[in-house]
C-alpha positions in Angstrom: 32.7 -12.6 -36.6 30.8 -14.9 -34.1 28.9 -13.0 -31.3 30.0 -13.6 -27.7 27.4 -14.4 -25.3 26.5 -11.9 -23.2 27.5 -11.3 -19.6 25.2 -12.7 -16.4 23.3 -10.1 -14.8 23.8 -10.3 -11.0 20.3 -9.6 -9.5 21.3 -8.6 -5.8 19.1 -6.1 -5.6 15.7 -4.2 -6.8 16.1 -2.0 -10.3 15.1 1.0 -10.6 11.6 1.8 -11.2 10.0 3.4 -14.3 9.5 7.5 -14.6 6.4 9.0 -12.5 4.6 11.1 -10.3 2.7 9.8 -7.2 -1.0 11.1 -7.0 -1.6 9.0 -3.4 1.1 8.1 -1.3 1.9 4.5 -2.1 5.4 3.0 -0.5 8.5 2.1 -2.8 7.3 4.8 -5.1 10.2 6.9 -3.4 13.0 4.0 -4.6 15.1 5.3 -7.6 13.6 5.9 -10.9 15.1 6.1 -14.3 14.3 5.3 -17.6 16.0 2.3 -17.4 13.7 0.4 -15.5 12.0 -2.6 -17.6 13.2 -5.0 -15.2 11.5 -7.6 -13.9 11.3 -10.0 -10.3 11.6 -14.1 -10.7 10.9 -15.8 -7.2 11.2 -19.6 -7.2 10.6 -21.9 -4.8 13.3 -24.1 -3.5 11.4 -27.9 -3.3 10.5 -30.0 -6.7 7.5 -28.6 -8.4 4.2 -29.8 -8.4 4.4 -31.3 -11.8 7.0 -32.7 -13.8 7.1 -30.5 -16.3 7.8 -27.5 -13.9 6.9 -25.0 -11.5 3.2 -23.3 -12.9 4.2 -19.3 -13.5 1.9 -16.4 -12.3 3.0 -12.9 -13.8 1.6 -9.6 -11.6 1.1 -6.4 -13.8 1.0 -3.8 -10.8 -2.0 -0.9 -11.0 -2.0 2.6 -10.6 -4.0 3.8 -13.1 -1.8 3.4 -15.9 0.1 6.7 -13.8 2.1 5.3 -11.0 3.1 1.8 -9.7 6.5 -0.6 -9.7 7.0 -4.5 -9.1 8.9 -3.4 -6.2 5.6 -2.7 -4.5 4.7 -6.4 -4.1 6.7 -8.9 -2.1 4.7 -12.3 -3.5 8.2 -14.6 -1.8 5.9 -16.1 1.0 2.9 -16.9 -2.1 6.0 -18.5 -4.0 7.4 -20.7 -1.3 3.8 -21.6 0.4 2.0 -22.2 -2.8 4.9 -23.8 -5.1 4.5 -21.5 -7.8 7.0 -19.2 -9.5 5.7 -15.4 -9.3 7.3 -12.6 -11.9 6.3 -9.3 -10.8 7.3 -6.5 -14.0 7.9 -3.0 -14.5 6.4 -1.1 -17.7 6.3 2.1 -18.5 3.6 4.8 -16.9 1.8 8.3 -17.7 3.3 10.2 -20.3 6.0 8.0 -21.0 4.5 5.1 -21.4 1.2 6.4 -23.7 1.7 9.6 -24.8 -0.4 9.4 -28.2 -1.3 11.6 -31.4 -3.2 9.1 -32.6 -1.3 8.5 -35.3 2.5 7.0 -36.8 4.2 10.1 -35.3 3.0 8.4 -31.4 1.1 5.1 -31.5 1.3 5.0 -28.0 0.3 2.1 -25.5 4.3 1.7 -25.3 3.6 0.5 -21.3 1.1 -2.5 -22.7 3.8 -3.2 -25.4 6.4 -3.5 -22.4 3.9 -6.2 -20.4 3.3 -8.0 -24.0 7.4 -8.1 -24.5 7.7 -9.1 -20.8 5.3 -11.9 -21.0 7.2 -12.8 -24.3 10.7 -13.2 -22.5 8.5 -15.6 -19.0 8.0 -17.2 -22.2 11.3 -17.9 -23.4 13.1 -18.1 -20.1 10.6 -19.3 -17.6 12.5 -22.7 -18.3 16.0 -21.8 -17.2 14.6 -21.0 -13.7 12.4 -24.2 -13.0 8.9 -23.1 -14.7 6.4 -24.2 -17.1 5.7 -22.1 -20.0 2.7 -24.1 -20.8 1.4 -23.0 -17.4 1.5 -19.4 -17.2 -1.0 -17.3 -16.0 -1.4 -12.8 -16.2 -2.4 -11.3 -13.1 -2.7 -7.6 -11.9 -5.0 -5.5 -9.7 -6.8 -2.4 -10.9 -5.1 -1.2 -14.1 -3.2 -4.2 -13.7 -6.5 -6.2 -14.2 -7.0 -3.9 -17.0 -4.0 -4.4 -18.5 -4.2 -8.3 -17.6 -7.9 -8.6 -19.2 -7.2 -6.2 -22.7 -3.8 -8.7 -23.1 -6.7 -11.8 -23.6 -8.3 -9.3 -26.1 -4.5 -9.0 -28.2 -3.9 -12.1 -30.8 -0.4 -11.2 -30.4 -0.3 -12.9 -27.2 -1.3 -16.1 -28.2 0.7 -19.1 -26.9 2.2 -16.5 -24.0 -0.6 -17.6 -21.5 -3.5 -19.8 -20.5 -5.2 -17.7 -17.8 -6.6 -14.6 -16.7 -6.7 -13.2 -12.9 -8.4 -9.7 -13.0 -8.8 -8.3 -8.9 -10.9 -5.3 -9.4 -10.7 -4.2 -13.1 -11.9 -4.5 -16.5 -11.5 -3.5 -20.0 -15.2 -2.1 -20.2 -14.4 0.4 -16.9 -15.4 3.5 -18.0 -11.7 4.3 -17.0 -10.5 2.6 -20.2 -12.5 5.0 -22.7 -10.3 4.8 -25.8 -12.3 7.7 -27.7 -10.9 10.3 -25.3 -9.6 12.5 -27.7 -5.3 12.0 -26.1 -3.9 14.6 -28.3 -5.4 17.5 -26.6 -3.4 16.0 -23.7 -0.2 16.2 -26.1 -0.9 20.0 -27.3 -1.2 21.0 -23.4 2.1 19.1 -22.5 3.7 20.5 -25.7 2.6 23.8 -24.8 4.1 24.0 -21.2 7.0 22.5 -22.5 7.3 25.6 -25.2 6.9 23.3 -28.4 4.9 24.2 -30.7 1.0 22.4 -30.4 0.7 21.6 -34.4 1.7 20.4 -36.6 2.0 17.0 -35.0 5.6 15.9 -36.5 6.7 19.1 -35.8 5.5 19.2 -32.1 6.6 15.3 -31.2 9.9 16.5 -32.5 10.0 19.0 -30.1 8.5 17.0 -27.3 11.1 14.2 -28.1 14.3 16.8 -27.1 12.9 17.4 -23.8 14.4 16.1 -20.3 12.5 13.7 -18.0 12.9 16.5 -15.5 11.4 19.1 -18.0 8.3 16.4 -18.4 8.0 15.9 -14.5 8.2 19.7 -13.8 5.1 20.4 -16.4 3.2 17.4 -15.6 3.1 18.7 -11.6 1.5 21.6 -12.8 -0.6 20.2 -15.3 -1.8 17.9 -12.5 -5.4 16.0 -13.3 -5.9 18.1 -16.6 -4.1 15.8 -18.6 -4.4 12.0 -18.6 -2.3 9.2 -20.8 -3.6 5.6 -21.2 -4.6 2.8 -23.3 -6.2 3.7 -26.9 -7.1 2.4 -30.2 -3.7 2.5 -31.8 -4.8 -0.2 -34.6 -1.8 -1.9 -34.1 -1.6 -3.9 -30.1 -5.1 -2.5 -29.6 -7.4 -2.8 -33.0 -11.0 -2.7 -30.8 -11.9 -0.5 -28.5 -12.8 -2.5 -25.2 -15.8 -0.6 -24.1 -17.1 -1.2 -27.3 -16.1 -4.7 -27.8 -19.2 -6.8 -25.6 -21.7 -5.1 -27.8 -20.5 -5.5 -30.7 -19.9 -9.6 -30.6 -23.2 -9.6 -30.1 -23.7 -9.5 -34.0 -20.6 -10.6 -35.4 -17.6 -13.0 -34.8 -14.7 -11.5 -33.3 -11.5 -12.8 -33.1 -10.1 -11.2 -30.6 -13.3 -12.5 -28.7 -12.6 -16.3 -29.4 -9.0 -16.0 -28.1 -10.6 -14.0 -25.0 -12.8 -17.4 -24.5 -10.2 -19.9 -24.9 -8.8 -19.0 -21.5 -9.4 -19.5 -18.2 -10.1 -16.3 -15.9 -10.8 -16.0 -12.2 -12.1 -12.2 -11.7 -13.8 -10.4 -8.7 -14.0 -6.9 -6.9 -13.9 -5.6 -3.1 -17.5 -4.5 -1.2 -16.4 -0.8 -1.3 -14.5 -0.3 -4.5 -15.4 3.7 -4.6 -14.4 4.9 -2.0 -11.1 5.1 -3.8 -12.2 6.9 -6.4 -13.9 9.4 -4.3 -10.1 10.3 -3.1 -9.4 11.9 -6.2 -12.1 14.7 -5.8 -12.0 15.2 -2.1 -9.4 14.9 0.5 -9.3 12.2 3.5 -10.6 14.3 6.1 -13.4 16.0 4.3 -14.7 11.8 3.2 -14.1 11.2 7.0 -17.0 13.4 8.2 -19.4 15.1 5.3 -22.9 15.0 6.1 -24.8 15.3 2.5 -28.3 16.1 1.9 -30.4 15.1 -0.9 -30.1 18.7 -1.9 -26.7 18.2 -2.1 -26.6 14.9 -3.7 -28.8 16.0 -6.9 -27.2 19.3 -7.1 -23.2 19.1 -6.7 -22.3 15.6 -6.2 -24.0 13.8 -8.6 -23.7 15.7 -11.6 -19.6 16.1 -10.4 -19.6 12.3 -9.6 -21.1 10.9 -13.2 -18.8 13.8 -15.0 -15.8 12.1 -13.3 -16.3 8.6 -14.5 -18.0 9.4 -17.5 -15.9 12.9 -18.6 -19.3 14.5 -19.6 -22.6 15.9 -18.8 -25.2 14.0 -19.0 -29.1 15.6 -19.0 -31.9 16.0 -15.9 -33.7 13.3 -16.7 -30.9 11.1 -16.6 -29.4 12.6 -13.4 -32.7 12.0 -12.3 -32.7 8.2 -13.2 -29.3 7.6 -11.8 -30.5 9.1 -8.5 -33.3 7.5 -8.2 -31.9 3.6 -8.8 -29.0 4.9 -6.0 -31.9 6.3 -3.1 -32.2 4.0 -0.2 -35.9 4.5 -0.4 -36.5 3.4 3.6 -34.8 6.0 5.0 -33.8 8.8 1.9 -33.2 12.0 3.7 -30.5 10.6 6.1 -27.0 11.5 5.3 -25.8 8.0 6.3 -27.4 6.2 3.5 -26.7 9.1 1.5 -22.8 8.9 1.1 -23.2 4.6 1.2 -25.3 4.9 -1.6 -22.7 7.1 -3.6 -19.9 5.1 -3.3 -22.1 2.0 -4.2 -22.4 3.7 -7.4 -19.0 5.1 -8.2 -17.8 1.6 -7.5 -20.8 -0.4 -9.1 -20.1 1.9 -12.1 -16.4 1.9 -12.6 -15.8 -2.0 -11.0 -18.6 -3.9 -10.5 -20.6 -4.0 -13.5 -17.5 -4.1 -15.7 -16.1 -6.9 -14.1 -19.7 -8.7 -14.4 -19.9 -7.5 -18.4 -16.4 -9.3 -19.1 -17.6 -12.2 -17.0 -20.8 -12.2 -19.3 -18.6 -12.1 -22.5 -16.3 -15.1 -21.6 -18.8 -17.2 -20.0 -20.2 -18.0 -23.6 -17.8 -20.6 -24.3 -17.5 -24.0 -22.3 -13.8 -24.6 -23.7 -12.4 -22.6 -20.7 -13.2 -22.2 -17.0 -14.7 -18.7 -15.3 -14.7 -18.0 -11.7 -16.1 -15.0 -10.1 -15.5 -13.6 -6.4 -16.6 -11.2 -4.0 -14.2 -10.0 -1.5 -16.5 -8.2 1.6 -14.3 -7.6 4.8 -12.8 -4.6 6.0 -9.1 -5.8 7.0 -7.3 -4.4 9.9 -5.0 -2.6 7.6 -5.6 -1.2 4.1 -3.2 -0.2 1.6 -5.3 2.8 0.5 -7.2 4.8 2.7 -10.7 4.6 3.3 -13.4 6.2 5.3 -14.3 4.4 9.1 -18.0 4.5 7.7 -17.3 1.9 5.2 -17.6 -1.3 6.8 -16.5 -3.2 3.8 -12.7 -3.8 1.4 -12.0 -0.8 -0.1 -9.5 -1.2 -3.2 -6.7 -3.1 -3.1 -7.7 -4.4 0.3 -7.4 -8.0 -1.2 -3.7 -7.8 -2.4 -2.1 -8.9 1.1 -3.9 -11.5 1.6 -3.2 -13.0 -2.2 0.8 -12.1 -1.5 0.8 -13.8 2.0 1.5 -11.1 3.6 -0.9 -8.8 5.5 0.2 -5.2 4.7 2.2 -4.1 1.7 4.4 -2.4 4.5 4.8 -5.2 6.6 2.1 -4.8 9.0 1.5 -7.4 11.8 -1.9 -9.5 12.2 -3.3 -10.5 15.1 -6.8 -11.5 13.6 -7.4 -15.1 13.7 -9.8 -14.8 10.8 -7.4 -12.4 8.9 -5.0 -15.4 9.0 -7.5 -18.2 7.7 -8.6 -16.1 5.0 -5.3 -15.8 3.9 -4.4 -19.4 3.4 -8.0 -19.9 2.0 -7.2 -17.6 -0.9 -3.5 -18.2 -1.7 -4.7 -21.6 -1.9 -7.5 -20.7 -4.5 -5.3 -18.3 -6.3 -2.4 -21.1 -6.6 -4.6 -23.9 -7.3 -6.2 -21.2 -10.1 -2.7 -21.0 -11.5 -1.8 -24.6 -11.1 -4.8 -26.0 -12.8 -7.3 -23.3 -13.9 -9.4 -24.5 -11.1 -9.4 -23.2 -8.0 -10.4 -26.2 -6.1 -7.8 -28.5 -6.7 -4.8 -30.0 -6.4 -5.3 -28.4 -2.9 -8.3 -29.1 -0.9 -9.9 -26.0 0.2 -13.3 -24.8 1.9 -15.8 -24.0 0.5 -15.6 -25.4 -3.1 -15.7 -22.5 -5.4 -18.5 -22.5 -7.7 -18.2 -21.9 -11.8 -19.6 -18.7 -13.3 -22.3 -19.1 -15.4 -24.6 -16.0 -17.7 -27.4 -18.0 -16.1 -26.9 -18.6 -12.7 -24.3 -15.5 -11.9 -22.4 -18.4 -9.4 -20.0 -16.3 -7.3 -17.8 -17.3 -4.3 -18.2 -13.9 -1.1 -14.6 -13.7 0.6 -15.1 -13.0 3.9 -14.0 -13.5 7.8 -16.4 -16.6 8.1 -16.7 -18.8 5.1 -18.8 -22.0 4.6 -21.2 -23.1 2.2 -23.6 -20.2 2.3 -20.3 -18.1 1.0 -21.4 -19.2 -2.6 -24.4 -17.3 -3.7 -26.2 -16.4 -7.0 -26.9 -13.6 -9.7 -23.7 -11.5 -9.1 -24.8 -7.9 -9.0 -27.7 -9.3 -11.7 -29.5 -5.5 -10.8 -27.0 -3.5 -10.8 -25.8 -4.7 -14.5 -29.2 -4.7 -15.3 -29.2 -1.2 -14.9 -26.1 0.0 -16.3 -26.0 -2.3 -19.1 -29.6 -2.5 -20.1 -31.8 0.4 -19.1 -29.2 3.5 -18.6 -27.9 3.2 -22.1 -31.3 2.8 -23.6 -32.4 5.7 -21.6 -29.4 7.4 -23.0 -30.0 6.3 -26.2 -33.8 8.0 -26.3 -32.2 11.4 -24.8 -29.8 11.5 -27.2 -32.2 11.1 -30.0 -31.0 7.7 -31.1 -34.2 6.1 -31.4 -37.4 7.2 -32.9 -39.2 8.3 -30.1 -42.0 11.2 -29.7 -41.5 13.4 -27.0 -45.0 12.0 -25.3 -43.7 8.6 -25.4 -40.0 9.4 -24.1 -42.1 11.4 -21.4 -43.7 8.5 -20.5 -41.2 5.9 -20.8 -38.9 7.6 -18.5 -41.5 8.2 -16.2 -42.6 5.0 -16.3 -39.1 3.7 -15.0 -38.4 6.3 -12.3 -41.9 4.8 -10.9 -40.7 1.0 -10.9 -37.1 2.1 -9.8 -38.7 4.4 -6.9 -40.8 1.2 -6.4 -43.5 4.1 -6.3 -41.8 6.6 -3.0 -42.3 10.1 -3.6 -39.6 11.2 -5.7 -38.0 13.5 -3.6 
């Protein structure tokens, strides 16, 4: 019996968005949810495209920390219709429902990446019928989005699906995609609140699979920031663990790696990437006006800071060397410099450094085009809140200005330079999308320089731009430090390397002097 075709969706209106709970108040997170919510948002310019083989397509993968987020969130019309470009905006699945994981065939997990991959699958199938290039297409996404966006160019399975890569603050090397979290003690704690048994495994994912969404929502309230579901190692999407992934092409040829290379990426981070972070272990108000001492620093919010990002405790003499590479050395007692220096590290740690590490991994190839940014002003509104002592972005700060739109909310601008900057970079993002270049078709000041390992070329978004806004050796210390010396310090501690305890001694001395630049250690 022949199949009739099936019936045309009227898209009126948004979907609904997928399952969650909120851990910051983010609008549209309140619009209806349901498990029927892999939907996605085409908007499509109304004048001929800029080539003739159609519109060029830019797909946004939403952040949230792999938790919370919707394509509803992000209104990218006024991109679309300025720029020429078709923008999809998608909705995969978050939390426990979209990577729950035993680590085994009873719950591979990474069931929200599988729902971008399938997404970016049917842009590539469909993109035609609403005026777009296929041949053109180009993943973007902020945060986990970036994440998300940056792992994809690390999947083989999503060859042919797109050309580029734009990654706004996030990378696969974050320590906020470590895949060797062991996931199924998050599964025995849900399947414990939820009155299942916690093992065997078949038995308890039986269990776990009878339960209500409402049964899962109730539990994971409780459960709050003890349990956490996202990416892993499920040897089937994911066959590499990220983190892991820059070292080891190093000494042998990867794959995954070459694919990575054969495509252009534009990546970058904001000036004050951790103050977001901080959020999640201290409220607003308390951010707004703490006054820490060094005392204070070395005993409570270091070692809770570096257990955060890094889920473990790490020993004196490496507290010692992290404290010492984050002391403003001029003036080390004053509370000021103090709480600046700690959010340069969370967000040197968790954004900067990755972001420079993928960078360094890509730029090895010359078949495909890098670009690297800085975004530095503080904008008259933010979409996440961040403390009046930060004079720079904090995270997310730089999505309104690449939508078009200043404020996620709607916000009005009356900043002249708010407005230029905006144009500025939906014209680099568009021409990025375009082209792979984000200096042409469009003319736009000041050219933006290519990344290279060598050089460290970098473009600094800011409120005035001109030639001196490309610079040199993107944050060339602090991946120094981080990729270089910290691990080999951790290495030694660890007992990884053959080292007498007179020569560690001395080693690790012998850095806290040159980092110090030789202040009393105090």
């Amino acid at each position: 019996m022949e199949s009739l075709p099936s019936s045309p969706f009227y898209a009126k209106r948004h979907s609904a968005i997928c399952q969650q709970i909120p851990s910051v108040e983010i609008p549209f997170i309140t619009d209806h949810k349901s498990e029927d919510c892999l939907y996605l948002n085409v908007y499509v310019p109304d004048r001929p495209a800029d080539s003739t083989s159609g519109h060029a397509v830019m797909i946004w993968v939403y952040g949230g920390g792999f938790q919370q987020g919707c394509a509803n969130m992000y209104d990218f019309s006024t991109l679309s219709v300025a720029s020429n470009i078709i923008v999809v905006t998608i909705n995969y699945r978050v939390g426990v429902f979209g990577f729950l994981s035993t680590g085994d065939e009873n719950a591979h997990g990474n069931y929200g990446l599988w729902d971008q991959h399938l997404a970016f699958k049917w842009v590539h199938d469909n993109i035609v019928d609403f005026g777009g290039d296929n041949q053109r297409v180009t993943i973007a996404g902020e945060s986990a989005g970036a994440m998300s966006v940056i792992q994809h160019g690390l999947i083989l399975g999503n060859r042919g699906y797109f050309k580029r890569i734009i990654a706004q603050s996030g990378s696969t090397s974050s320590p906020f995609m470590d895949m060797d979290r062991d996931g199924f003690k998050d599964v025995q704690a849900v399947a414990h609140d939820l009155g299942c048994k916690t093992a065997p495994i078949d038995v308890s994912m039986q269990c776990l699979r009878e339960k209500s969404v409402e049964d899962y929502l109730s539990v994971l309230k409780e459960l709050g920031n003890k349990v956490f579901f996202g990416p892993r190692v499920d040897e089937k999407l994911i066959k590499i663990n990220p983190r892991k992934i820059a070292k080891m092409s190093e000494s042998r040829h990867l794959d995954e790696v070459e694919f990575f290379r054969t495509l252009d990426i534009l990546s970058g981070f904001n000036a004050n990437e951790g103050a977001s972070m901080w959020h999640y272990m201290t409220d607003k108000t308390e951010l707004e006006t703490m006054q820490p001492t060094r005392e204070q620093l070395r005993n409570e919010l270091l070692p809770q800071l570096m257990k955060f990002i890094y889920e473990k405790v790490f020993a004196d003499v490496l507290m010692q060397l992290v404290e010492a590479q984050y002391t403003d050395w001029t003036n080390p007692k004053d509370y000021k410099s103090i709480r600046l220096q700690i959010e340069k590290l969370i967000g040197d740690a968790t954004f900067g450094v990755p972001a420079v590490e993928m960078a360094r991994l890509h730029n090895v190839s010359s078949v495909s085009r890098n670009f690297m940014y800085h975004f530095a002003p503080r904008p008259s509104y933010q979409p996440l809140p961040s403390p009046s002592w930060l004079q720079g972005a904090g995270h997310a700060d730089e999505i309104p200005f690449v939508m078009g739109a200043f404020g996620l909310l709607g916000v009005g601008n009356e900043n002249a330079w708010e407005n230029e900057l905006i144009i500025k970079m939906m014209t680099y993002w568009s021409n990025f999308v375009k082209s792979g270049d984000p200096n042409k078709p469009e003319f736009v000041y000041p050219s933006w320089p290519q990344y290279s390992t060598d050089n460290g070329d970098y473009l600094v978004l800011d409120k005035s731009m001109s030639n001196e806004s490309t610079k040199q050796h993107f944050y060339a210390e602090e991946a120094n430090f981080w990729l270089e010396v910290f691990p080999d310090i951790v290495d030694v501690v660890h007992d990884k390397k053959d080292c007498g305890n007179e020569t560690f001694t001395s080693a690790v001395s012998l850095v806290l002097a040159l980092i110090s630049s030789s202040a009393t250690f105090l």
